[in-house]
KEMIMI-605094 format. One record per atom (N, C-alpha, C, O): residue in three letters; z, x, y; atom name; residue number from 1. Coordinates in steps of 0.001 Angstrom, whole numbers, plus 500000, padded with zeros to 6 digits. Each point is the difference from the previous one (the first is absolute). Example, Ala and Ser with C-alpha at 12.3 -4.5 7.8 and 13.67 -1.06 7.14 Angstrom:
<nodes>
NODE  res      pz      px      py  atom    n
NODE  ALA  507800  513190  494310     N    1
NODE  ALA  500000  499110  501190    CA    1
NODE  ALA  500000  500900  501200     C    1
NODE  ALA  500665  501036  499981     O    1
NODE  SER  498615  498614  501069     N    2
NODE  SER  500060  500820  501190    CA    2
NODE  SER  500730  499230  501090     C    2
NODE  SER  500169  500509  501108     O    2
</nodes>
This chain:
<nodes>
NODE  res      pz      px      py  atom    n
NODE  UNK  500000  500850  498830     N    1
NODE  UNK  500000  499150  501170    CA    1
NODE  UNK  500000  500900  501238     C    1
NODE  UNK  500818  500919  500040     O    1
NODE  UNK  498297  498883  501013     N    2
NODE  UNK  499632  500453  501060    CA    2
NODE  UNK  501642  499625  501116     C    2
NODE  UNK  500761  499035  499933     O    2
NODE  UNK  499269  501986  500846     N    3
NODE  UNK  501041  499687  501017    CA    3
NODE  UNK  499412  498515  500920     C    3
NODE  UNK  500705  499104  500464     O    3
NODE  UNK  498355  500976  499571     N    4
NODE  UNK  498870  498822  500947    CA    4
NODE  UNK  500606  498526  499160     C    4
NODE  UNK  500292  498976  500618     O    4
NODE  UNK  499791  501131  498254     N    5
NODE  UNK  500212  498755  499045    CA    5
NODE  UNK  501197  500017  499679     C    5
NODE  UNK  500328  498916  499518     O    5
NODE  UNK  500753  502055  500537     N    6
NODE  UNK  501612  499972  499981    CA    6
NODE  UNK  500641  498888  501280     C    6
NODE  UNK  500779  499059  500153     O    6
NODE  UNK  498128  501952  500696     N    7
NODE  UNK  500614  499325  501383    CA    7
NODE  UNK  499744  498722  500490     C    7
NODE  UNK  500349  499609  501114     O    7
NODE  UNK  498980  499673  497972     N    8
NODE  UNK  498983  498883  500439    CA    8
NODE  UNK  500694  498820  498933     C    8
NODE  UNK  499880  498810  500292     O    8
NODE  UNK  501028  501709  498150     N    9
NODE  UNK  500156  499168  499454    CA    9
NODE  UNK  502095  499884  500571     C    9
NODE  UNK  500858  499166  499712     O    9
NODE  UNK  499187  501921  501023     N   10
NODE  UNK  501287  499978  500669    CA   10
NODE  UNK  500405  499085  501072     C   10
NODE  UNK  500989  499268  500013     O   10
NODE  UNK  497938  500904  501053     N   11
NODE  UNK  499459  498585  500433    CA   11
NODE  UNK  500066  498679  499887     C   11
NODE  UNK  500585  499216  500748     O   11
NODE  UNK  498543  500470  497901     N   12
NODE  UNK  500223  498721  499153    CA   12
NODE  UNK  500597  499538  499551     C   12
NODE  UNK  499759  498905  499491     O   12
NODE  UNK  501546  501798  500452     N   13
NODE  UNK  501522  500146  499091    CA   13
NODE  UNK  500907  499552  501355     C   13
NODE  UNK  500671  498968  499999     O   13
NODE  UNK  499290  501529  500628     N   14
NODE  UNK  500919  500155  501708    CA   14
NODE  UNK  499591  498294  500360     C   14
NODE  UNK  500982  499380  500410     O   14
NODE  UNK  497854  499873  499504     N   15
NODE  UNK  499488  499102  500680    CA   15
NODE  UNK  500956  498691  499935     C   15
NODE  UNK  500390  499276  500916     O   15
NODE  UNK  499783  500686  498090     N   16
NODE  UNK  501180  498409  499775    CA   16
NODE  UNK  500832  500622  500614     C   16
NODE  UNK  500312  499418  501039     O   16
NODE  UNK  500340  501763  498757     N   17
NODE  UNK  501383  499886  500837    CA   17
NODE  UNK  499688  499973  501512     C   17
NODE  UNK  500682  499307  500755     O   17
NODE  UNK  498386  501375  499648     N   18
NODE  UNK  499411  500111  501517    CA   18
NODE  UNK  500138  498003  500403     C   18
NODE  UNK  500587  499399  500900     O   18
NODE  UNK  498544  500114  497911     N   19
NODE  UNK  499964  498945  500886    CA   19
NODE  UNK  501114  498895  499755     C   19
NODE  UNK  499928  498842  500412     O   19
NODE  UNK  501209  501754  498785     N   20
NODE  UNK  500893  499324  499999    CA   20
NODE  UNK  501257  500586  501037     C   20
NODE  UNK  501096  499447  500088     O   20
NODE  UNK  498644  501355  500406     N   21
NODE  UNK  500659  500777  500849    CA   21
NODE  UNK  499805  499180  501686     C   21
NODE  UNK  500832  499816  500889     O   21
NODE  UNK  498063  499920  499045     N   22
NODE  UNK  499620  499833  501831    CA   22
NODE  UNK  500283  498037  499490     C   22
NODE  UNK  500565  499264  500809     O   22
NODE  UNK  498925  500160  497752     N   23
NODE  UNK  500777  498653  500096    CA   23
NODE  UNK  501395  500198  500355     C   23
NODE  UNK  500210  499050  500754     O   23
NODE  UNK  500961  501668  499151     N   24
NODE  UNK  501124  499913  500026    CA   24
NODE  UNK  500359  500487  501279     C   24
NODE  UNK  501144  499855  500431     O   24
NODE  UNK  498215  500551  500027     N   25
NODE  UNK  499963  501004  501546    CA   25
NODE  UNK  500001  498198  500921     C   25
NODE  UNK  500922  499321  500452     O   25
NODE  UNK  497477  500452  499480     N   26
NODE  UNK  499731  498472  500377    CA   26
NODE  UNK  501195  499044  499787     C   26
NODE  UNK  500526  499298  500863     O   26
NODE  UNK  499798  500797  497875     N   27
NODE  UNK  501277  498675  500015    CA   27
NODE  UNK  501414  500504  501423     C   27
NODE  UNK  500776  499606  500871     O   27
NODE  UNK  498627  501597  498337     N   28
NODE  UNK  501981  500675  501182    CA   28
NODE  UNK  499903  499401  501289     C   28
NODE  UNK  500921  499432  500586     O   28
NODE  UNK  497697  500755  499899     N   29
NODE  UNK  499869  499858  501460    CA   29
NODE  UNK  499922  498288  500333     C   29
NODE  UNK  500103  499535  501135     O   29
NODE  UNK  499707  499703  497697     N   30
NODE  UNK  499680  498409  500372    CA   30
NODE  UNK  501669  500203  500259     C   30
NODE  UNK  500472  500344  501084     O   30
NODE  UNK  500193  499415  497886     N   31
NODE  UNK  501572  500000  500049    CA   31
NODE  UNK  500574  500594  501227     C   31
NODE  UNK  501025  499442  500392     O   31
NODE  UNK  498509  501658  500373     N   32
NODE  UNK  500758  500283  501242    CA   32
NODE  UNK  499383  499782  501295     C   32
NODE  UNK  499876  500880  500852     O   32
NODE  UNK  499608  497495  499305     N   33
NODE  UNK  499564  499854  501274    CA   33
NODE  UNK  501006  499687  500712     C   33
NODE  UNK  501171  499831  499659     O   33
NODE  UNK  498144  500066  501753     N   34
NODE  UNK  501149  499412  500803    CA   34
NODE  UNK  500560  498826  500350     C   34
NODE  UNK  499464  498902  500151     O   34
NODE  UNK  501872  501486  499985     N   35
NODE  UNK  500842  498548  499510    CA   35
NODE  UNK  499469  498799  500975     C   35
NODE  UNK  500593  498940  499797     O   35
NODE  UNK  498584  501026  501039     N   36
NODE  UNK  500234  498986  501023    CA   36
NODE  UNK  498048  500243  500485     C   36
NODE  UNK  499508  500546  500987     O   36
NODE  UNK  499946  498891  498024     N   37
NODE  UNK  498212  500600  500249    CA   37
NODE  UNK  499584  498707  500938     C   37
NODE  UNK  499104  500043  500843     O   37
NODE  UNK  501421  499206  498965     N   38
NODE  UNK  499606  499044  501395    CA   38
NODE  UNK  500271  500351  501634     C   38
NODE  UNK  499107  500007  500848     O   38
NODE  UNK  501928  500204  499338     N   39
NODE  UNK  500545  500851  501157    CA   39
NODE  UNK  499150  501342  500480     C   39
NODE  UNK  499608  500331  501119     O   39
NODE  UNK  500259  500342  497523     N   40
NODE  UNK  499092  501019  500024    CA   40
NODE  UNK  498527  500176  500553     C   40
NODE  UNK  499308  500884  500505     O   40
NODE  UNK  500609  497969  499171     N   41
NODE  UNK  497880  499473  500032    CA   41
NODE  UNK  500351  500021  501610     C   41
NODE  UNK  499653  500962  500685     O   41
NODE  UNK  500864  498220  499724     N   42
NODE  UNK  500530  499583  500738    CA   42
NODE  UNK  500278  500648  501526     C   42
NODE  UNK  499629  499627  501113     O   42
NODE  UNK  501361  501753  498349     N   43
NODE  UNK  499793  500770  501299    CA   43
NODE  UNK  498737  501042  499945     C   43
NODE  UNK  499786  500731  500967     O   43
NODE  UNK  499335  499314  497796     N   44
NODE  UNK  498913  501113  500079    CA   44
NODE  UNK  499530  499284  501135     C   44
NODE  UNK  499851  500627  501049     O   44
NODE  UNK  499796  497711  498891     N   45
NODE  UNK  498827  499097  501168    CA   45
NODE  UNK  500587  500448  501350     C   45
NODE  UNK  499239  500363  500897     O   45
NODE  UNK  501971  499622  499256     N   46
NODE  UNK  500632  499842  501006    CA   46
NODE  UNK  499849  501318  500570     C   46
NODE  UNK  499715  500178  501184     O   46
NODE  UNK  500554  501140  497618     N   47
NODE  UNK  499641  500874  501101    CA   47
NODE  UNK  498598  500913  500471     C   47
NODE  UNK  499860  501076  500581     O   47
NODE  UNK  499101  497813  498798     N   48
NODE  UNK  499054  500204  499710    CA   48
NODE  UNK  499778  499560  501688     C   48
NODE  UNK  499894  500867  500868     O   48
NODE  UNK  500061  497777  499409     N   49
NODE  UNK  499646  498919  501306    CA   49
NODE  UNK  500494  501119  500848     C   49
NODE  UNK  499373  500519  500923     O   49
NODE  UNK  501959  499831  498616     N   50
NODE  UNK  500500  500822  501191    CA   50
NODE  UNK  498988  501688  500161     C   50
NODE  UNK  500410  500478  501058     O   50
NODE  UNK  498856  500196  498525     N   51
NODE  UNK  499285  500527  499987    CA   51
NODE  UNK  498745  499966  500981     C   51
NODE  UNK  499533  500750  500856     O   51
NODE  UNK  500104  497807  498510     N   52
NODE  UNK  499064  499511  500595    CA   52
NODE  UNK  499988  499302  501503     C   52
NODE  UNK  499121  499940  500860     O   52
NODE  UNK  502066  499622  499090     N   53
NODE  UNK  499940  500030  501552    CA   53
NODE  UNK  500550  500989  501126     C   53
NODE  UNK  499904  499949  501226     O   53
NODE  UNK  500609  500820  498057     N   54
NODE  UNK  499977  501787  500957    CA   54
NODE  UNK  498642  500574  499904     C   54
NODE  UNK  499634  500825  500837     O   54
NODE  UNK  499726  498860  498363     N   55
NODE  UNK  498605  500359  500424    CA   55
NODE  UNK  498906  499455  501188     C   55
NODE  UNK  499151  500592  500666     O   55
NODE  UNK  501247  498120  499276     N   56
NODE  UNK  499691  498746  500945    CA   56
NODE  UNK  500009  500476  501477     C   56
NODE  UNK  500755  500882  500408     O   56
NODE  UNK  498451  498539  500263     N   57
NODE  UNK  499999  500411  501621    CA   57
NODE  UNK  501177  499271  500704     C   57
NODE  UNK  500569  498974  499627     O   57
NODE  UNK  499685  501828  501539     N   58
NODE  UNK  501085  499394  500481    CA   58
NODE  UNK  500116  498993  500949     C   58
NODE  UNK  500991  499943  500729     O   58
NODE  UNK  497900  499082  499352     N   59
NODE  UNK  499553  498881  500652    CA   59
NODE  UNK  500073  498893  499514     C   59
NODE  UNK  498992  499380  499661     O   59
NODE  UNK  502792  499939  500153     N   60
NODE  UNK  499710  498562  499689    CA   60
NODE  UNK  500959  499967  500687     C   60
NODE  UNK  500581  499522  499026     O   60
NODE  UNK  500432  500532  501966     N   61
NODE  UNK  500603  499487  500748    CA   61
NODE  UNK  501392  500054  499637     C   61
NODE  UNK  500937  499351  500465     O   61
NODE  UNK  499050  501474  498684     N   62
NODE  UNK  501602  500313  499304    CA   62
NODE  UNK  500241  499252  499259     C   62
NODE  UNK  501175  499901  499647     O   62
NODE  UNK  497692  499127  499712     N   63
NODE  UNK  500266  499843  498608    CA   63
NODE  UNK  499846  500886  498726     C   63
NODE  UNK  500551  499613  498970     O   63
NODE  UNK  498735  501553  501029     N   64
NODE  UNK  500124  500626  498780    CA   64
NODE  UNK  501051  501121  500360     C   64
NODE  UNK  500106  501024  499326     O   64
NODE  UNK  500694  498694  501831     N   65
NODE  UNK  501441  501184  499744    CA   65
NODE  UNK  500977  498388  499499     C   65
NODE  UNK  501112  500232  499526     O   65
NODE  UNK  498597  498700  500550     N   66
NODE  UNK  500941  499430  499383    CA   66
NODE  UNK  500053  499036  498803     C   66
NODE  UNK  500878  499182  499727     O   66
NODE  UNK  497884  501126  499568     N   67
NODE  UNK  499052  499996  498718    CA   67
NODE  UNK  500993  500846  499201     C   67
NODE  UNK  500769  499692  499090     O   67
NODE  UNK  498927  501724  501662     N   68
NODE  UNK  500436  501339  499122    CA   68
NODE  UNK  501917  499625  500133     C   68
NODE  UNK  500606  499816  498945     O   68
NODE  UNK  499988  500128  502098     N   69
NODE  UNK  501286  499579  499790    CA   69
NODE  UNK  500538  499027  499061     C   69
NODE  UNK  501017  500065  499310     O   69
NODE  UNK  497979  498888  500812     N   70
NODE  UNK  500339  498821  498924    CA   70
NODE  UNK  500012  500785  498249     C   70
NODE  UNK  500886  499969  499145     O   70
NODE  UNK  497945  500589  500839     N   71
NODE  UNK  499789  500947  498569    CA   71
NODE  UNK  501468  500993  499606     C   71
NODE  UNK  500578  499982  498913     O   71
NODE  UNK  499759  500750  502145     N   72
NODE  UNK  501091  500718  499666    CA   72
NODE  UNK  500917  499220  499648     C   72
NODE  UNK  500632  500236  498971     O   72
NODE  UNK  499647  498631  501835     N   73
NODE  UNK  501060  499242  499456    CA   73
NODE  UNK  500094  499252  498855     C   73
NODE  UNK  501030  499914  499333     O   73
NODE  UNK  497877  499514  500400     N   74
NODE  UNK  499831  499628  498200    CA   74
NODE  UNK  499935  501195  499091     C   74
NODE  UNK  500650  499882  498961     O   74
NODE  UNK  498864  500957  501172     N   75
NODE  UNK  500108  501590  499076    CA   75
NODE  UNK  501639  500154  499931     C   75
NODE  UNK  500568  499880  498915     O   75
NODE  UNK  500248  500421  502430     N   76
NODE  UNK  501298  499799  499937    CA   76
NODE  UNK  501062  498898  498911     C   76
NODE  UNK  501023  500056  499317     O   76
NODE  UNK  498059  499120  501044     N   77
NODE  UNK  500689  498441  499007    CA   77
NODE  UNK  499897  500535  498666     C   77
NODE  UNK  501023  500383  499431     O   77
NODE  UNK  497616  499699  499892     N   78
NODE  UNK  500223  500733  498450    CA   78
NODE  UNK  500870  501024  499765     C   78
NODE  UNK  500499  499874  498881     O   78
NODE  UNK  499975  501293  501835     N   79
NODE  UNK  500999  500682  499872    CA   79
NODE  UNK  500965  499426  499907     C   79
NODE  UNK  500814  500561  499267     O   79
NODE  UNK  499555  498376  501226     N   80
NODE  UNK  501571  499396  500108    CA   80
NODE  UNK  500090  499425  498613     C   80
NODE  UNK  500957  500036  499226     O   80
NODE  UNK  497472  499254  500565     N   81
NODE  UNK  500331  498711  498838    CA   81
NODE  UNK  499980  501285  499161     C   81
NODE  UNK  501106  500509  500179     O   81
NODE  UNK  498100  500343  498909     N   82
NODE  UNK  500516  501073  499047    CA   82
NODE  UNK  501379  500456  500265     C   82
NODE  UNK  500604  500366  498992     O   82
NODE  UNK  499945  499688  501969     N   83
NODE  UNK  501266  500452  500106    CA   83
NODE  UNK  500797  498950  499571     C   83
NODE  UNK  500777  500153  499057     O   83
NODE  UNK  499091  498586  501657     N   84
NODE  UNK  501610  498722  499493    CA   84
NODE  UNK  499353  499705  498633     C   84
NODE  UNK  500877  499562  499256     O   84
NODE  UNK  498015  500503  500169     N   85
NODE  UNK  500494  499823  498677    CA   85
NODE  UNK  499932  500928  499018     C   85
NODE  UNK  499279  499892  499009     O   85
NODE  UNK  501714  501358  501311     N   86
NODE  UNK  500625  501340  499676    CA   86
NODE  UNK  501379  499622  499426     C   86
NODE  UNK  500777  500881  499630     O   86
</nodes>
């Protein structure tokens, strides 16, 4: 047997465990999401808008400084609610 065909049937041998390895990898990670993925979704949008309107021109009359204030303060709110139900 050629080293070319050692290494190739070593390979073929390794493969179930390989792919039973990254299934169990996959399960670990379903099991450790985060506790609160609604909240979560949640402030990505939020600090997404908020992004987007610091990008925004500064011509609406001081509504998008109080757009963006309103945003901080709901981003703020999910911190609290993950916190009181701690």
């Amino acid at each position: 047997m050629t080293d070319t065909e050692h290494d190739r049937r070593g390979m073929l041998c390794a493969l179930p465990l390989l792919t039973a390895g990254i299934g169990m990898l996959a399960a670990g990670c379903t099991v450790a999401q985060l506790p609160f993925p609604n909240l979560t979704e949640a402030e990505a949008h939020l600090a997404a808008a908020l992004e987007a309107l610091h990008r925004a021109p500064d011509r609406f009359g001081g509504h998008k400084a109080e757009a963006a204030r309103l945003i901080r303060g709901a981003l703020n709110e999910i911190e609290l609610a993950r916190l009181a139900f701690r």
